[in-house]
C-alpha positions as CSV (number, residue, x, y, z in Angstrom):
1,X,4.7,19.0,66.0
2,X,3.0,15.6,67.7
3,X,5.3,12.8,68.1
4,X,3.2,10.6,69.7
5,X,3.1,7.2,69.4
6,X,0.0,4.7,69.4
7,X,0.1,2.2,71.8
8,X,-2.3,-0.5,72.5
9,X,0.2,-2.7,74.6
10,X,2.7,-5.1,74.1
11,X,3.9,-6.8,72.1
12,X,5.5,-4.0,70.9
13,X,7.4,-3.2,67.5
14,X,10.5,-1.3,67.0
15,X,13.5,-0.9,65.7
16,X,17.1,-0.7,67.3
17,X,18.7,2.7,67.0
18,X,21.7,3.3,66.2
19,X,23.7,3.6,69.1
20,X,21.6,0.2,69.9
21,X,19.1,1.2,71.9
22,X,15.8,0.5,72.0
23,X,12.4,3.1,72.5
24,X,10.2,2.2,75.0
25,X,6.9,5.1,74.1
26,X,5.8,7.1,77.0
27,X,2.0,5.8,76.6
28,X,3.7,2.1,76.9
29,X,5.4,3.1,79.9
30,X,2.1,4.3,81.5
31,X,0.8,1.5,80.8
32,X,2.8,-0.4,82.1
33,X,3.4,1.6,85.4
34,X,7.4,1.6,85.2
35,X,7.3,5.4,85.1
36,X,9.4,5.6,88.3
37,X,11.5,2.3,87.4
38,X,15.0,2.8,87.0
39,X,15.9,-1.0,85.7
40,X,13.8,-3.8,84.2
41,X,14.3,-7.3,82.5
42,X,13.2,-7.5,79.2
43,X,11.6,-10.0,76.9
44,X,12.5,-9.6,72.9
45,X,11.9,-11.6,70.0
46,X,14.0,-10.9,67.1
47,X,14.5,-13.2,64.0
48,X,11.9,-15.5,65.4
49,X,14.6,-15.8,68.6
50,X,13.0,-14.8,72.2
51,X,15.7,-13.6,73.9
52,X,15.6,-12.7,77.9
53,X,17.6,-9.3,78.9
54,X,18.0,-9.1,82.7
55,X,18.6,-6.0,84.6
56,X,18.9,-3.4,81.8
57,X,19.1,0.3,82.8
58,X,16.1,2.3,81.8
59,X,17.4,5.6,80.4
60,X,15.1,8.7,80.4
61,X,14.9,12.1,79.3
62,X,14.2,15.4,81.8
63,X,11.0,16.1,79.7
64,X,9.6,13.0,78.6
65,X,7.6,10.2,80.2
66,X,9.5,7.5,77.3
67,X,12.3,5.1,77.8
68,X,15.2,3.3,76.1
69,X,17.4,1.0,77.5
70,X,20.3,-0.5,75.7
71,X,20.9,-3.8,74.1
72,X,24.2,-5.1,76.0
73,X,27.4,-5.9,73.7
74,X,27.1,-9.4,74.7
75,X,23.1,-10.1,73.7
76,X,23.7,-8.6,70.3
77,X,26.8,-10.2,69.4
78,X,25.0,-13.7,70.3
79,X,21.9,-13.0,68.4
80,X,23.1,-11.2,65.8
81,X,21.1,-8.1,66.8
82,X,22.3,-5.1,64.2
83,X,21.4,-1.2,64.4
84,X,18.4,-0.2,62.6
85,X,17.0,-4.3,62.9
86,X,13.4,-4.7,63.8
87,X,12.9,-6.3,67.2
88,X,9.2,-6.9,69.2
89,X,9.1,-6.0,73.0
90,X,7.6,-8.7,74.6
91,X,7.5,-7.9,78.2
92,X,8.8,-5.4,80.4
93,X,9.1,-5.8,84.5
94,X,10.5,-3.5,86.4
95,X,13.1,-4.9,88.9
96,X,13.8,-3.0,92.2
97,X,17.7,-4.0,92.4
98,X,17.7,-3.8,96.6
99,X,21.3,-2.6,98.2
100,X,21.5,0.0,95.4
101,X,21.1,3.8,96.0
102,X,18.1,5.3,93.6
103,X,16.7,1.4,92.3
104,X,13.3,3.6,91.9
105,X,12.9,7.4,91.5
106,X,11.7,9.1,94.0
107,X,8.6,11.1,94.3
């Protein structure tokens, strides 16, 4: 079964899961080069809104090279953000928090 996901960059579109989090594709994440990044701020744009997420935790599974990071309770009570809402990725850059113990994975 091939789940793969095309990717030519950002933006990006996607939807918010459920448990409101947000799919970042493993070929985006190459491309981008925040393989080893353990946060990032995020740009969004959803309902026409851009909306600027600082210092979000990028999640990851043991097998996979993909992301997802959650939406905090905060953002999507401001905006309006709803599970299952189609949002566009704008930017991702990973941040290296300094003073914190595993900011980037190690090799």
């Amino acid at each position: 079964m091939n789940r793969r996901i095309k990717v030519n960059g950002l933006p990006y579109k996607t939807r918010v899961y459920i448990n409101n989090q947000v799919l970042i594709p493993s070929e985006l994440v190459k491309l981008l080069g925040i393989e080893r990044s353990l946060f990032a701020d995020v740009v969004i744009k959803h309902e026409g809104r851009v909306i600027s997420i600082n210092g979000v935790r990028l999640l990851r599974n043991r097998r996979a090279t993909s992301r997802q990071f959650t939406i905090p309770r905060e953002i999507r009570e401001a905006y309006g953000i709803k599970p299952l809402d189609e949002i566009e990725i704008i930017s991702v850059e990973p941040v290296e928090i300094t003073g914190r113990r595993n900011a980037v994975l190690n090799p």
